[in-house]
MARGU-294030 format. One line per 8 residues: for each residue z, x, y of C-alpha. Coordinates in Angstrom, 3 decimals, m for minus. Layout:
! residues N
Z/X/Y; ...
//
This chain:
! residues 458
67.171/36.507/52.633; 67.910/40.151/51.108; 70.476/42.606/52.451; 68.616/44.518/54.506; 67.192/41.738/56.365; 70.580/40.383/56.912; 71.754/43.514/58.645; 68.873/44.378/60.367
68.779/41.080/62.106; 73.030/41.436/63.023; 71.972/45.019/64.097; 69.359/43.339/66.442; 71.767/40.251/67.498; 74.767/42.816/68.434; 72.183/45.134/70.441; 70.953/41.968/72.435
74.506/40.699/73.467; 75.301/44.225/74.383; 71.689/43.926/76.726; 73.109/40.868/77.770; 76.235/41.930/78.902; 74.836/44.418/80.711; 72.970/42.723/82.790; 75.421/40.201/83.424
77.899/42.552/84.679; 75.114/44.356/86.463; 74.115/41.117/88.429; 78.250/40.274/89.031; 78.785/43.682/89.979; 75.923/44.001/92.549; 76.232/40.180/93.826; 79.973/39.861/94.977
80.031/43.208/97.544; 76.246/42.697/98.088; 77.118/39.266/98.960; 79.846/40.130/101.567; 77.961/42.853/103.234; 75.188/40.725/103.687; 77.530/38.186/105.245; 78.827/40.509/107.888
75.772/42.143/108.406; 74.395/38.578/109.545; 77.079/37.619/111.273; 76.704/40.929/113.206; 72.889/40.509/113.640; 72.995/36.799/114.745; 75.419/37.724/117.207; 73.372/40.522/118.226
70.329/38.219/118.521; 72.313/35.509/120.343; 73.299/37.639/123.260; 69.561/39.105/123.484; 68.134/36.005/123.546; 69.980/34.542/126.654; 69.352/38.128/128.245; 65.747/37.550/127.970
66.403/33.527/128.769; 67.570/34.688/132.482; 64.918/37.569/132.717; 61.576/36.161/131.554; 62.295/32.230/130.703; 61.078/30.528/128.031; 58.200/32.448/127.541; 59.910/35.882/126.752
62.192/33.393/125.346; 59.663/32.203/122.882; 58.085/35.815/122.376; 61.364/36.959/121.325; 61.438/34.308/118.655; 58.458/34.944/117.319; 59.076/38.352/116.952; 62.252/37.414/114.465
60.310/35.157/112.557; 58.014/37.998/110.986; 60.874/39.436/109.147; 61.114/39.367/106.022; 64.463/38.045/105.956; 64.413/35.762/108.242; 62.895/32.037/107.765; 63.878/29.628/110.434
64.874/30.071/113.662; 65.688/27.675/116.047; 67.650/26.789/119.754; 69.875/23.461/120.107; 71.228/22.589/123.216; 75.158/21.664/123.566; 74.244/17.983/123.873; 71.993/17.935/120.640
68.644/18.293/122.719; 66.149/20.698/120.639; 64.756/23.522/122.697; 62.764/25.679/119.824; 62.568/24.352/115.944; 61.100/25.471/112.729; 61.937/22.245/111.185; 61.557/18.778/112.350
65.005/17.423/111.709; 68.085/19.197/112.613; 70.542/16.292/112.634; 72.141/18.529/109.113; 72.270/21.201/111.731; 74.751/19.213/114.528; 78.477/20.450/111.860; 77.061/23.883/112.347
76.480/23.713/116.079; 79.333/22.097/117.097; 81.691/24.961/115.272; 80.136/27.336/116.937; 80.120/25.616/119.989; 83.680/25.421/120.128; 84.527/29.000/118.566; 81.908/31.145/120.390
81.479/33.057/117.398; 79.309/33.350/114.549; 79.384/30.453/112.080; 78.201/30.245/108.891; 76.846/27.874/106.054; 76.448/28.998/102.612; 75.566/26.095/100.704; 72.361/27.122/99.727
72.239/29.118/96.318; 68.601/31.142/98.205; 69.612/31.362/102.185; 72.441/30.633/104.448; 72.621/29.380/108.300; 74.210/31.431/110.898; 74.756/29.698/114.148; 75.593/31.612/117.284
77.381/30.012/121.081; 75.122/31.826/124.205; 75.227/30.675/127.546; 72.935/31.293/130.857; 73.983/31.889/134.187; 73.609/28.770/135.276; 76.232/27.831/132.735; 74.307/25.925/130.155
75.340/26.483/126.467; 72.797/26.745/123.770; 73.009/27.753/119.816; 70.947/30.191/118.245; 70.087/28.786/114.389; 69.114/31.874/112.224; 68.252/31.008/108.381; 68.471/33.946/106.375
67.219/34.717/103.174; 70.101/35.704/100.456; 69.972/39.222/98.729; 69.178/38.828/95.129; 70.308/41.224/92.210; 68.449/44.154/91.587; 65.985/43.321/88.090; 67.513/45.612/85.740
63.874/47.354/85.141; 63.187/47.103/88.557; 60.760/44.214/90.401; 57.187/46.227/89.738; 55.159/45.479/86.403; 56.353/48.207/84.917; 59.494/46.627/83.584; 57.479/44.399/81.327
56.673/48.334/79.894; 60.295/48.831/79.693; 61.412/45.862/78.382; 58.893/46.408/75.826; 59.961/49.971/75.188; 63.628/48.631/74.835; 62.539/46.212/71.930; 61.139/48.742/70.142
64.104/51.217/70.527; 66.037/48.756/69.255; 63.988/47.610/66.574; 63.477/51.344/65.370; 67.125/52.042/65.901; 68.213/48.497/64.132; 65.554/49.541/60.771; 66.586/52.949/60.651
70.786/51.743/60.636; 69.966/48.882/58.116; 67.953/51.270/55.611; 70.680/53.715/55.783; 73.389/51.110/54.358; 71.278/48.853/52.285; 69.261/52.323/50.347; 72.337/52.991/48.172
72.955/49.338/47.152; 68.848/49.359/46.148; 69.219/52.632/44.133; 72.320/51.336/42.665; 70.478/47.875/41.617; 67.219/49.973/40.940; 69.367/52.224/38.322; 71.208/49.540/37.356
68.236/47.699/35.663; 66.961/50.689/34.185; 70.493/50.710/32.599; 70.120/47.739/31.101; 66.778/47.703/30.052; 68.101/50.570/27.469; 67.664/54.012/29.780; 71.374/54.808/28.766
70.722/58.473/30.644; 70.246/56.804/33.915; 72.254/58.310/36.836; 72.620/57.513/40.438; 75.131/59.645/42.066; 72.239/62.671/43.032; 69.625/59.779/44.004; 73.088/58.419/46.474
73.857/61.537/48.326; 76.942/62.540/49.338; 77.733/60.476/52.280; 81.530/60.387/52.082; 81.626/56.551/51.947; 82.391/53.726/50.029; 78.910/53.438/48.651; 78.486/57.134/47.133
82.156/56.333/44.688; 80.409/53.340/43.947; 77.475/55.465/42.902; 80.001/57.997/41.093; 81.965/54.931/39.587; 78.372/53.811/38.010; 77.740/57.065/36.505; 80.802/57.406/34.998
80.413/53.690/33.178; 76.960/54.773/32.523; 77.495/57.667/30.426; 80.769/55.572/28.399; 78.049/53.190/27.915; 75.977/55.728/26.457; 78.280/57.601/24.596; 79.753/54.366/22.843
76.123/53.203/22.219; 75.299/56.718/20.363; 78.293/56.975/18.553; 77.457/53.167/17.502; 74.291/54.203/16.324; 75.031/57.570/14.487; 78.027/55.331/13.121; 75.634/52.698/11.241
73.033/55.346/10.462; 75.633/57.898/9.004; 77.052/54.644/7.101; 73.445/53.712/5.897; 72.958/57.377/4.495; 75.929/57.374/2.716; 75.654/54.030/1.196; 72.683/54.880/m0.543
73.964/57.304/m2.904; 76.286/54.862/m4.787; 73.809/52.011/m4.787; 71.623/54.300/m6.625; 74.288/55.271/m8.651; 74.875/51.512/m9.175; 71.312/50.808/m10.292; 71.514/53.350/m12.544
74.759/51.782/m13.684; 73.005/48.897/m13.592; 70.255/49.525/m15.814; 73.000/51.030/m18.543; 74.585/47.909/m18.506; 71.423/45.511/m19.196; 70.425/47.562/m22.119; 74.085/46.517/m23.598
74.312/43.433/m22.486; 74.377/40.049/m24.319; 72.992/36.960/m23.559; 75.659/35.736/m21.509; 76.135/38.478/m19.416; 72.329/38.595/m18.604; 72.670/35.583/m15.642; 75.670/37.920/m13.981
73.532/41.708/m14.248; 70.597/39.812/m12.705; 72.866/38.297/m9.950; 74.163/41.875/m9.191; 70.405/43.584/m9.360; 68.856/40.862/m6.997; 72.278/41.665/m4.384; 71.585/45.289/m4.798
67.982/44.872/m4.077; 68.869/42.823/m0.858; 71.735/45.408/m0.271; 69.178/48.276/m0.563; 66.597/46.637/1.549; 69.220/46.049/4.244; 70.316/49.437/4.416; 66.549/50.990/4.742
66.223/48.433/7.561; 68.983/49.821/9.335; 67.793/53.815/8.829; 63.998/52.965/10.586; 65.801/50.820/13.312; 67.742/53.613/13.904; 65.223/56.274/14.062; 63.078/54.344/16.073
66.634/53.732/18.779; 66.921/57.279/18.841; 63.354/57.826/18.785; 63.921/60.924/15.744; 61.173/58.801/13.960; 57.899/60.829/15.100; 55.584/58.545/12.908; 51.700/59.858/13.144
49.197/57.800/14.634; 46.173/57.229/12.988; 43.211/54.728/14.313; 44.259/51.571/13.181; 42.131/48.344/12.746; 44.118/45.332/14.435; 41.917/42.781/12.899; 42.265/43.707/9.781
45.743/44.361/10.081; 46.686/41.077/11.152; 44.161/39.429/8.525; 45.680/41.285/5.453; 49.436/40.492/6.949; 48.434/36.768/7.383; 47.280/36.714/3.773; 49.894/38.272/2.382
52.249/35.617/4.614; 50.410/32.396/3.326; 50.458/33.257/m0.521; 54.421/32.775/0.196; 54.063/29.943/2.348; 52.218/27.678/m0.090; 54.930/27.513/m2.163; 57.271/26.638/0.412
55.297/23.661/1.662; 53.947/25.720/4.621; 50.650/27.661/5.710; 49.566/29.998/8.034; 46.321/29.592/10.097; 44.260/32.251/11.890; 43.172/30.871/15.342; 41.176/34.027/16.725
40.728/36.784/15.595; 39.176/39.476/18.232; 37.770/42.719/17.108; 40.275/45.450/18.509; 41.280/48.642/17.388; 44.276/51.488/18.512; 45.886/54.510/17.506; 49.138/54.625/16.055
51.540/53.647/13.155; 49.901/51.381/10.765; 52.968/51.073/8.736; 55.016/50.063/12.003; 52.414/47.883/13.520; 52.711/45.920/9.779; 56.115/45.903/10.106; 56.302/44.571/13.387
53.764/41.766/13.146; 55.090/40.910/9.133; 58.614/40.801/10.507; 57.435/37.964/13.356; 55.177/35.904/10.917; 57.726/35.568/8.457; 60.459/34.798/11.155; 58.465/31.878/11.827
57.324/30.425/7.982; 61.461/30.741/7.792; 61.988/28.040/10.650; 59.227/26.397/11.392; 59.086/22.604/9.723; 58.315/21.393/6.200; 54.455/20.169/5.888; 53.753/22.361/9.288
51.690/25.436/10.313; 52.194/28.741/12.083; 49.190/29.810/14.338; 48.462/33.397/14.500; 45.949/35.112/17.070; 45.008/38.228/17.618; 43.199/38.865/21.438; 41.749/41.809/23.433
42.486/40.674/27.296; 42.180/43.076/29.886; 42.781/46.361/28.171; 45.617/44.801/25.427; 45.657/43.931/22.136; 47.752/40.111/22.234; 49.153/39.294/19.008; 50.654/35.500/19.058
52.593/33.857/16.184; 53.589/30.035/16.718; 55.579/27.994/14.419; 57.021/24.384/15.118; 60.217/24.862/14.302; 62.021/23.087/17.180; 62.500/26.678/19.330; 65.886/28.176/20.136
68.286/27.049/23.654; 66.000/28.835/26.522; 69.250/30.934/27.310; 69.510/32.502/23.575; 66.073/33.795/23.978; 66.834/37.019/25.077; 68.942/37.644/22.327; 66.236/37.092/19.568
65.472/41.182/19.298; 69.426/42.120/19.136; 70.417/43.830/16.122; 72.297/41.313/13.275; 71.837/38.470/16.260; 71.485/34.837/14.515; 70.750/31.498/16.394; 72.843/29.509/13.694
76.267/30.122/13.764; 76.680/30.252/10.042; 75.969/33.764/8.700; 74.506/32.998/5.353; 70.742/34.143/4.467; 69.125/30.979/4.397; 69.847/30.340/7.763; 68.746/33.424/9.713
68.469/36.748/6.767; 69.926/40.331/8.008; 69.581/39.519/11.826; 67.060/43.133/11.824; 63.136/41.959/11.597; 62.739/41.453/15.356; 65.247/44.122/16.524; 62.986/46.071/14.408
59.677/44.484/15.642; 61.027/45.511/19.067; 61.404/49.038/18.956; 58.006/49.023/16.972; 56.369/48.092/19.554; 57.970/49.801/22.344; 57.127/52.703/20.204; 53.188/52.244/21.109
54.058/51.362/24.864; 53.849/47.506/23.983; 55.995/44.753/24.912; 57.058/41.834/23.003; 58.296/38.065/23.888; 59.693/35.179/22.598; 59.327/31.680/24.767; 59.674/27.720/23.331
56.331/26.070/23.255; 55.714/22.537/22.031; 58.905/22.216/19.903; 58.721/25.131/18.857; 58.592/29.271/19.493; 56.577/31.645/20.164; 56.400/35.687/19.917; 54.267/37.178/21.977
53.571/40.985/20.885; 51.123/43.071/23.681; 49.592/46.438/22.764; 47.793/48.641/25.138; 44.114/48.992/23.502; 44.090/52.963/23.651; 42.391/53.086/21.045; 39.061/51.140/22.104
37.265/48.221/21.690; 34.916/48.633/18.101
//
C-alpha cells in the first residue's frame, strides 16, 4: 500500500473516532438528565393518576374507573396499566401474571408514595398507594416507556441523506489532506528518477511550492545535490574530453616519431617498434572512442540523418563480424532479417550494432554461435544479438552501458577491451529516440537494441 493510501485511510480512521465520540458523548450527555427528569416527571404523573383514579373510583365505579384506564393506555408512553388490591387480588391487568409485580406493591403499600422499578433497559414500573372511602387500599401499576437519545441526524429518513453527506465530506476532506502531503514526496520521487535516468538539469523546488515545511527543504536540499551532481558530471566529462584532445597531438607526434625510427631500425629492434605502433594504434583508437562518447553525452555531436537501410546495415555488419569470427572458432548467424528502413546516422547506427556483435563473438563460447535479428514490430525496428557465453550476475546488468565498466575483475584486454563499445552503443541509440537492453537468456546474454521506424516500412 502507497503513501497516500496510508494517510488517506488514518485521515478517514481519525475522522470516524472523532464521529464516534461525538455521538457517544451526545447520547451520555442527553441520557443521564433526560433520564432523571423523566423519573420525576413519572413519579409526579403516577401520583397524579393515582389520586384521579380513586376520585373517579368513588364518583362513577368501576366503569368510569375502567374508562379512565383506557384513556391512559392510548398514550404513547404509556404501555401497561393495571390495579392490585392490598391483599394481592387483581382488579384491572394488562398482563396475565403479576406475581413479579407483589415487591413493587407492597413498597408502595407501605410508603404511600410513588415507587419505582428500573430494571428494564426500554420501560420502568411506577406503582402508586390510593385508597377509597370506604377504606380499601389499591395500587395503581403504570409501565412507562423510557426516553431514548435523540439520533444524531434526527429519527426521519433523511439522516440516511446526512449520514451519506457526512461520508462524503469526509472522504473529500480526507483525499484533499492526503494529496496535499503525499504530492511533494511524488514530485520528489518523480524528479528523482528523471535524475537518475541522466536529466542532470532536473529541479524540484518550483514544481514543490513554497509551503514553509519540512517537505519544500527537502525539495531545496534535492536541488542543491542535483546541480553538484551535475556540475561534477560536466566537469567529468569536459575533463576526459579536454584530456582526449590533448592526447592526440603527441601520439601523432609519436607516430611520426615512430615511423623515423623504423626506417633506422635494425632487425632486432623491429619486434619492439611494432610492439609500440600496435599500442599506439590501440591508444589512438581509445582516445577517438572517448571524443564521440563524449559528444554524443553532451549531445555537441549534431550528426545528419540520412535514410538509412536497416537490413542492409545489419547484413553488411554481420559479414564483416563473421570473417573475424571464423578464425576464432566462432560464427555469426542471421535469424531474420525484416525489411525496415529510418532516418538517421548510418555511421552511429554501425557503430552501435558493430560494438554489440562484437561484444558477444568476444564472450560467447568456443565452437558456438551468436544469433542476430533484425524485426519491424509495431512501429520499431528490434535489433537482437545473442551469444552463449554464460551471461553476466542479473544484478551487474545494469552496469553493462557504463563507461570503462568490466564484468571481470581483471583489467587486461582480453578479458573485457576499453570498457566503451556499449557505453557508446547507448548514447547511439538514445540519439535516434531508441532504447537498448541487455538480459541473460539460455546461458547466455542478450542486447536488445529498439529503434522507432520513422523512417517507414520499404
Amino acid at each position: 500500500m502507497n503513501l497516500f493510501f496510508k494517510i488517506f485511510l488514518w485521515f478517514l480512521a481519525a475522522i470516524a473516532l472523532m464521529i464516534g465520540v461525538i455521538i457517544f458523548l451526545n447520547w451520555t450527555i442527553q441520557t443521564e438528565p433526560v433520564v432523571s427528569r423523566w423519573q420525576v416527571s413519572i413519579r409526579s404523573q403516577t401520583g397524579v393518576y393515582a389520586d384521579t383514579a380513586g376520585q373517579i373510583y368513588e364518583q362513577q365505579g368501576m366503569p368510569g374507573l375502567q374508562t379512565f384506564l383506557d384513556r391512559l393506555r392510548q398514550g404513547t408512553t404509556i404501555t401497561e396499566v393495571d390495579i392490585v388490591g392490598k391483599d394481592g387480588s387483581v382488579v384491572f391487568a394488562d398482563v396475565d401474571d403479576l406475581s413479579g409485580y407483589q415487591e413493587l406493591v407492597g413498597r408502595t403499600m407501605r410508603s404511600g408514595d410513588v415507587e419505582l422499578e428500573l430494571n428494564s433497559p426500554d420501560s420502568a414500573l411506577a406503582a402508586r398507594k390510593f385508597q377509597t372511602s370506604t377504606g380499601t387500599e389499591y395500587a395503581l401499576i403504570v409501565r412507562w416507556t423510557r426516553p431514548q437519545p435523540v439520533q444524531v441526524f434526527g429519527e426521519t429518513r433523511l439522516r440516511y441523506i446526512r449520514w451519506i453527506g457526512l461520508l462524503i465530506t469526509a472522504l473529500i476532506v480526507c483525499y484533499l489532506l492526503a494529496l496535499y502531503l503525499t504530492s511533494p514526496i511524488r514530485k520528489l520521487r518523480e524528479a528523482a528518477q528523471r535524475l537518475a535516468d541522466g536529466e542532470l538539469d532536473t529541479r524540484v523546488a518550483d514544481r514543490v511550492g513554497r509551503r514553509g515545511d519540512e517537505l519544500s527543504g527537502l525539495a531545496r536540499d534535492f536541488d542543491l545535490m542535483a546541480e553538484r551532481i551535475e556540475s561534477l558530471i560536466n566537469s567529468q566529462k569536459t575533463l576526459s574530453r579536454d584530456i582526449s584532445h590533448e592526447l592526440r597531438s603527441p601520439l601523432a607526434r609519436l607516430n611520426v616519431a615512430l615511423e623515423i625510427a623504423k626506417k633506422k631500425a635494425n632487425n632486432e629492434t623491429h619486434p619492439s617498434l611494432d610492439r609500440i605502433e600496435t599500442e599506439s594504434n590501440r591508444l589512438n583508437e581509445m582516445i577517438g572512442r572517448l571524443l564521440t562518447l563524449s559528444r554524443l553525452e553532451t549531445g555537441t555531436d549534431d550528426f545528419e540523418r540520412a535514410h538509412v537501410n536497416l537490413r542492409k546495415l545489419v547484413e553488411q555488419v554481420a559479414a564483416d563480424a563473421q570473417f573475424e569470427a571464423a578464425a576464432k572458432g566462432r560464427s555469426v548467424k542471421l535469424v531474420r532479417l525484416d525489411e525496415c528502413s529510418l532516418m538517421g546516422s548510418e555511421s552511429l547506427l554501425r557503430s552501435a550494432v558493430e560494438n554489440v556483435l562484437r561484444n558477444a563473438l568476444k564472450y560467447t563460447q568456443p565452437e558456438t554461435t551468436v544469433e542476430v535479428e533484425l524485426e519491424a514490430e509495431n512501429g520499431n525496428a528490434r535489433i537482437v544479438v545473442r551469444d552463449h557465453g554464460g551471461g553476466v550476475p542479473d544484478e551487474q546488468l545494469k552496469n553493462l552501458f557504463r563507461p570503462f565498466y568490466r564484468v571481470s575483475e581483471a583489467r587486461d584486454r582480453g578479458s573485457g577491451g576499453t570498457g566503451l563499445g556499449l557505453a557508446i552503443t547507448e548514447q547511439a541509440v538514445h540519439a535516434h529516440a531508441g532504447t537498448v537492453a541487455a538480459r541473460n537468456m539460455n546461458g547466455g546474454l542478450e542486447v536488445e537494441i529498439k529503434l522507432p521506424l520513422n523512417g517507414g516500412h520499404q
